[in-house]
N, C-alpha and C positions, 0 to 999 in steps of 0.2 A: 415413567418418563422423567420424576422429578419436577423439581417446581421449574415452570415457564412464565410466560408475563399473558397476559390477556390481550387482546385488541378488539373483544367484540365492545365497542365505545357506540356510545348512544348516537345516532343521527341525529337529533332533535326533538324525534316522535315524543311525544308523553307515552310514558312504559305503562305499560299495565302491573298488575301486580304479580302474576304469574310471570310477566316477564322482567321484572325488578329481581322473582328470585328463581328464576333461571340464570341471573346473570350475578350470583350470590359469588363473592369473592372472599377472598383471606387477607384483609390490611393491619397489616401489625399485628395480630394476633386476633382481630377483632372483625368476625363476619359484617362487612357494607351490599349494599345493591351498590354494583358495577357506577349508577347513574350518580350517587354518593359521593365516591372516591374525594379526594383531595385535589381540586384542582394543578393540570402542570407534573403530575406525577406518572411514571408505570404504575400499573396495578398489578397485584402477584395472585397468580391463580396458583392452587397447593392441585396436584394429581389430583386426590378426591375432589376435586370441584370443579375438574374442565370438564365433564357432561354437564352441571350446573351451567357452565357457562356456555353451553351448546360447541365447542371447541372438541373436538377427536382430532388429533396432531395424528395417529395412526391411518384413521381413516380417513384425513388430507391427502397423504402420503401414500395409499393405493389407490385415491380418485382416478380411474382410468377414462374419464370422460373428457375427451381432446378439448373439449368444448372451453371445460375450466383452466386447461391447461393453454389454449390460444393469447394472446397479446396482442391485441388490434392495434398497435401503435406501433411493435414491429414484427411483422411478417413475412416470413421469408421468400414469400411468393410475389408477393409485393413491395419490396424494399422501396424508402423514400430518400432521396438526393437532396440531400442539405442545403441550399441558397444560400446569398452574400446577402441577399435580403432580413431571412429568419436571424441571421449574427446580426445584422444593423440594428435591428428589433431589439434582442433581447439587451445589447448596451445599453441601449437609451431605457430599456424598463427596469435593468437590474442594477442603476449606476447610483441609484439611491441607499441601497442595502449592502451591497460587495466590496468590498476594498477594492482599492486602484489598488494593485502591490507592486514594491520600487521593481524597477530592471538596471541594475549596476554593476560594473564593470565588478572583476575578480580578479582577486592577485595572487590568482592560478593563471593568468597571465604569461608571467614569465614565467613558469616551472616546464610548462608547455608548448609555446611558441605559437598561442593562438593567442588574441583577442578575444577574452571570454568575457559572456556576458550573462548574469543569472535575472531570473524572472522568478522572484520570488514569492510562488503560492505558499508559500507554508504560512505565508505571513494572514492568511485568513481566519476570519474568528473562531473558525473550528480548525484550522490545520491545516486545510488542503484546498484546491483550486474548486473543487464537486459545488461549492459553497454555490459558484455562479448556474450551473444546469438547473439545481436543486430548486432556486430562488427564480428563476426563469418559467419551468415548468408548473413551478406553483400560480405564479400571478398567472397565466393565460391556462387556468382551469375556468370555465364555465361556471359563472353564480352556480349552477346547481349539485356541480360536481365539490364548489369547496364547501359547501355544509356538509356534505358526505366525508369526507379526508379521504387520502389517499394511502396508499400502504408499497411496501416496498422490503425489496431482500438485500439485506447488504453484513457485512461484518465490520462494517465502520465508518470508514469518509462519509461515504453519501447516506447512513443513516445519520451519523452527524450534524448533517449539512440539511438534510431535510426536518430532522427532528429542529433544528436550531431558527430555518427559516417558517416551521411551520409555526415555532411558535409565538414569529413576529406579526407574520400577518394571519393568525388566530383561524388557523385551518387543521382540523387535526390529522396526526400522521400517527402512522402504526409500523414498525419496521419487525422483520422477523429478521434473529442473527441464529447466526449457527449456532453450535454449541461451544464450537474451538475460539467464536469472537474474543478480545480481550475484556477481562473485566470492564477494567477503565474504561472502553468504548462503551460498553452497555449502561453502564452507569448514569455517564454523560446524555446517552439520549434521553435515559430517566431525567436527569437533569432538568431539561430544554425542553420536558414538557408530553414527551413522547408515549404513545403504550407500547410496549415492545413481549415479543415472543421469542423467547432462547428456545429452537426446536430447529432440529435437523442436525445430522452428522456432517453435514458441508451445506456451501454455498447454493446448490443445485438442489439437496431439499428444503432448505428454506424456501427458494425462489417456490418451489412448487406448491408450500405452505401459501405463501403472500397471493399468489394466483388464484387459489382456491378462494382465498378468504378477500376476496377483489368481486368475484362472484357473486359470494354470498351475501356478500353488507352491500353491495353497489359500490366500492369505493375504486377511487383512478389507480390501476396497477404503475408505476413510475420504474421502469428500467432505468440501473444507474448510470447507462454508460448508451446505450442506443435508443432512448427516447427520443426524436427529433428536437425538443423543446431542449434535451438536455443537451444535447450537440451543439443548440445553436448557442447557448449559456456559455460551454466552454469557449464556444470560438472567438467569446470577445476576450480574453487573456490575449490571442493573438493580435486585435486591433491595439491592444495599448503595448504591443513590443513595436508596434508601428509607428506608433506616437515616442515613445519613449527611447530609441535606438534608433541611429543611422545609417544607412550604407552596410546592412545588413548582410553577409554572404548564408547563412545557414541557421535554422532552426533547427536544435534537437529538441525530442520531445520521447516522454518514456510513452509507453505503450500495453494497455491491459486487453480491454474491451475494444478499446479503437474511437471511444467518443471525443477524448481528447484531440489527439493527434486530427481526427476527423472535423472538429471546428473549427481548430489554430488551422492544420493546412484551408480550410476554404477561406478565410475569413486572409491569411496572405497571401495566400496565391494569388485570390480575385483582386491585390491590389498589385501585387508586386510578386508575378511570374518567376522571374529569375532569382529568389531567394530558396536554397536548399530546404527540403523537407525531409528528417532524417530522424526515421522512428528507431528506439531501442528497447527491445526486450529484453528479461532474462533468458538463458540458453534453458534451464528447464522450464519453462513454458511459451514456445516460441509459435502463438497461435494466429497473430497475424501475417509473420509470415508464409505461414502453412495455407492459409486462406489466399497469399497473392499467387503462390504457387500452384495452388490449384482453383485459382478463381473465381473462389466462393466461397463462406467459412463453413472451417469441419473442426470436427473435434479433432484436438491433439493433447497429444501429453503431458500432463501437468506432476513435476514433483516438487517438493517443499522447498523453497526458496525463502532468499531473505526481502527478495519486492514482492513479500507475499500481495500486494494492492492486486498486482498483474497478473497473479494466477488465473485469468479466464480463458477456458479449454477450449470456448469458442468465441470468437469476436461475433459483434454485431450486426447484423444484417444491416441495417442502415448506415452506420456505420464504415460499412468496409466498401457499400455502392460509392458515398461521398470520400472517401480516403483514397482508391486504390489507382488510381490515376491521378491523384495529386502528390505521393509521399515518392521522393525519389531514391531514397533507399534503407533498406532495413537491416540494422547490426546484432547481435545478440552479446552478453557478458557473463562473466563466470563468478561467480558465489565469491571470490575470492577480490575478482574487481571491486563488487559492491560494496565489501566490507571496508577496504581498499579508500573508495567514493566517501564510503560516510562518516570516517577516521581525518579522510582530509579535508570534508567539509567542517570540521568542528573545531580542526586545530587552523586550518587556515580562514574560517569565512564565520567563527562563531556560532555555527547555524548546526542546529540538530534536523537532519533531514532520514527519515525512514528510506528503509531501502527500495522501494519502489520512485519513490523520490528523486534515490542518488543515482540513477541507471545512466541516467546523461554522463552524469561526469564520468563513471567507470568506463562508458564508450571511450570517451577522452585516454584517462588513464591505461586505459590496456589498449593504446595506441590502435584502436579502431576504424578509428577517420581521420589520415593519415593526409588525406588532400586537405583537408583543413587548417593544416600550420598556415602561418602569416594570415589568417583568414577574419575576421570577426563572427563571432558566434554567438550564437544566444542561446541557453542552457536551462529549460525550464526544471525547478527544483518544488513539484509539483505537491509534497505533501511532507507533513515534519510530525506527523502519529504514530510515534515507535514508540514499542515499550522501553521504560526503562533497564529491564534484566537483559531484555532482547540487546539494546545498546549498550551492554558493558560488555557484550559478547560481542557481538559486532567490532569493537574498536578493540578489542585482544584479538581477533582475525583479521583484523586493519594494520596492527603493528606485525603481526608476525609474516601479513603479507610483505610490507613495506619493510622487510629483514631487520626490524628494531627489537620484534621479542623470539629468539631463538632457544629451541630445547637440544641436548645431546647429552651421549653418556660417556662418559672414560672408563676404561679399568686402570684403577691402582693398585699398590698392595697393600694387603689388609693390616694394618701396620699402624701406629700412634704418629699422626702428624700427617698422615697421607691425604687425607682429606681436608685437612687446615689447609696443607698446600693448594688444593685448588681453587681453597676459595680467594688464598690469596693471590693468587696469580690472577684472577676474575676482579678481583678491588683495586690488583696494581694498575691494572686497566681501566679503570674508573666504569666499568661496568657496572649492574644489579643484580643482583641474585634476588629472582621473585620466589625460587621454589628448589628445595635440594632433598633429594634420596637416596639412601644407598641400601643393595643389596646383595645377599651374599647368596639366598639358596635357587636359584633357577642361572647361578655363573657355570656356564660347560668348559670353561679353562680350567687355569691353576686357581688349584683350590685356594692358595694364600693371597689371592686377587677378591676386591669388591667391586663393584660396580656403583657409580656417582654417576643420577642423573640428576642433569641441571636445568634448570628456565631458567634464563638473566632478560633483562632489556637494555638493549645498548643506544650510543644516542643516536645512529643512524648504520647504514649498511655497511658503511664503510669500516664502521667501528667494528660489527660483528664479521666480516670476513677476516679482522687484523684477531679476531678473538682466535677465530677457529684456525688460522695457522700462526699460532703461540700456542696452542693447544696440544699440534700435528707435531711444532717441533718440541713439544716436553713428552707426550705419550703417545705408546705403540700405537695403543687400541682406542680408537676413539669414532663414535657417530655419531653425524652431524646434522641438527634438522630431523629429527626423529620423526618419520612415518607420522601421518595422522591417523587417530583410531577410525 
């Protein structure tokens, strides 16, 4: 399996000593009993030592007893309906811990023709809004449930956000991440205190890892996104855009599991009806609306997106009871939007927002809600946890959306000065040339022709259309925008 992290963490009991080395770990290089460790840290279990540490990740993962597999907190037989009450709650409990975060105009304003307005989650100590469920659900656990801790499956935010909260109010928490999580995310929860388990090829076995081992230990299983505790958490972001903005016409709000968008609409609707609710997914994963279409959540199809946050194949049972008569309508966007979204949040608004984040604004940008000109809008920018590699990628499919970074190829002849020509015709233009190739053996012409392919960045669209006919009128043969592989 490779090395994973442990979570079997002491309850309290005094161990015995068979169970001191049952629970025999590898730290640094240097066997500890589990009970040992270094306060505040992961502990790394090596393969040889997760039967030591009573942990089989294999045989988690063919548990076929529905029993460990259930979630008493959401059930789908049962779904529970959010109240204006449980939001009031969790304000007044989590308003010591959570950041207020600004809600301030955007001078995407006039680019657009709306009144935008952003509600800026990223601004939380870990990234993202999850910070308030996480910190909610923790404080109304049961004295007896938080000597236990609780555990949970996630690939970042809301381990984050629980790893971060668990270890203010000194409750311990166990997160199991996939395999694909980011370094950086797992890190951090080691950071903040957490024990964490890298197991599972996705999010869905991990979850079934954290389930198991919620069983075993007694600890509180914490869905990130359909807890009710965590629903009600999210939904005070929406009391403070009530507080903080006026004359409100529409909420967007992006959309994974449904816990968000499920808090924010209860928490304004119950104040103020006539404010738009307008959830955005990406177009490959669009599971909440597959859920209102067919009136209950199912699985749907999930492919690799850049808001990877929102790849969830099924929304939330509780979740989708309290959302599905309050959200008035749902948009989806395309990979190109998003990239689009997070290129113009960083040149216009300074702010590094993940793609799951930017999903609002790419509604906006690929003119999706279109009744919204002259409107005031409120644009939650709910999480700012992108990789770095990931966002240099990102904003080179941001410019090439936005027609600033263009590829194509000419044929010239194969000739001394031929190619000097085009770069100078590309310099006379006050163009760049990011990237030049030429080649000669896969040309089906005349053989005394090469082929120059180009990447330049221009300073806007307008520039690169005036490129490509000074191009059209110097060469026969020329492609423009080349195919993506």
């Amino acid at each position: 399996m490779g090395d994973v992290e442990d979570c079997a963490k002491s309850s309290g009991d005094s161990p015995t000593s068979s169970d001191t080395e049952m629970r025999e770990v590898k730290e640094n290089g240097t066997n500890l009993p589990h009970c040992l460790a270094p306060p505040g840290k992961g502990v790394i279990a090596t393969a040889s030592s997760l039967s030591l540490a009573n942990l089989d990740i294999a045989e988690m993962l063919n548990d076929s007893d529905p029993r460990n597999q259930f979630d008493e907190m959401c059930d789908p037989e049962n779904p529970k309906v959010g109240t204006f009450q449980q939001v009031s709650a969790a304000a007044y409990k989590i308003k010591s811990g959570v950041l207020r975060t600004p809600c301030t105009r955007s001078g995407l304003s006039r680019m657009y023709g709306m009144d935008i307005w952003f509600k800026k989650e990223f601004d939380q100590f870990t990234g993202s809004f999850k910070e308030r469920g996480a910190r909610n659900v923790l404080l109304n656990l049961p004295a007896s449930k938080k000597s236990v801790g609780v555990v949970a499956a996630s690939a970042g935010n809301h381990a984050l956000a629980l790893a971060y909260h668990g270890q203010l109010l000194d409750i311990n928490v166990t997160v199991v991440m996939p395999k694909i999580a980011p370094i950086m995310k797992v890190q951090n929860c080691k950071v903040f205190g957490a024990n964490v388990i890298v197991a599972g090829e996705d999010l869905g076995e991990s979850k079934k890892i954290a389930l198991v081992l919620a069983k075993k230990f007694g600890m509180s299983y914490v869905n990130g996104y359909d807890h009710p505790e965590i629903i009600a958490g999210q939904g005070t972001a929406g009391l403070e855009i009530l507080e903080q903005v006026e004359n409100i016409d529409a909420v967007v709000i992006p959309v994974g599991g449904g816990g968000l968008i499920a808090g924010v609409a209860l928490a304004i609707k119950s104040l103020n009806p006539a404010i738009q609710i307008i959830g955005v997914e990406p177009e490959r994963c669009c599971s909440f609306a597959e859920a209102l279409k067919h009136g209950k959540p199912v699985a749907s199809h999930v492919e690799h997106t850049l808001a990877d946050g929102l790849a969830v194949p099924t929304v939330g049972v509780n979740a989708f009871v309290t959302a599905k008569d309050l959200v008035d309508k749902m948009v989806s966007v395309s990979e190109q939007a998003i990239a689009l979204a997070i290129l113009r949040l960083v040149e216009q608004e300074k702010a590094v927002i993940e793609g799951a984040g930017a999903v609002g604004v790419a509604a906006i940008l690929e003119d999706k809600l279109p009744e919204l000109k002259g409107k005031r809008v409120v644009v939650m920018l709910c999480g700012g946890n992108i990789d770095t590699s990931i966002l240099g990628r990102c904003l080179e499919r941001g410019l090439a959306a936005d027609g600033r970074l263009v590829a194509f190829k000419v044929l010239v002849p194969d000739s001394c000065g031929a190619i000097a020509d085009v770069s100078k015709l590309i310099g006379d233009m006050g163009v760049s040339i990011k990237d030049m190739l030429h080649e000669r053996a896969w040309i089906k012409s005349d053989v005394f022709q090469v082929a120059v392919k180009v990447v330049c960045e221009t300073r806007d669209k307008a520039q690169s259309l005036a490129l490509e006919q000074k191009l059209r009128d110097t060469y026969q043969m020329l492609s423009w925008n080349l195919p993506a592989v």
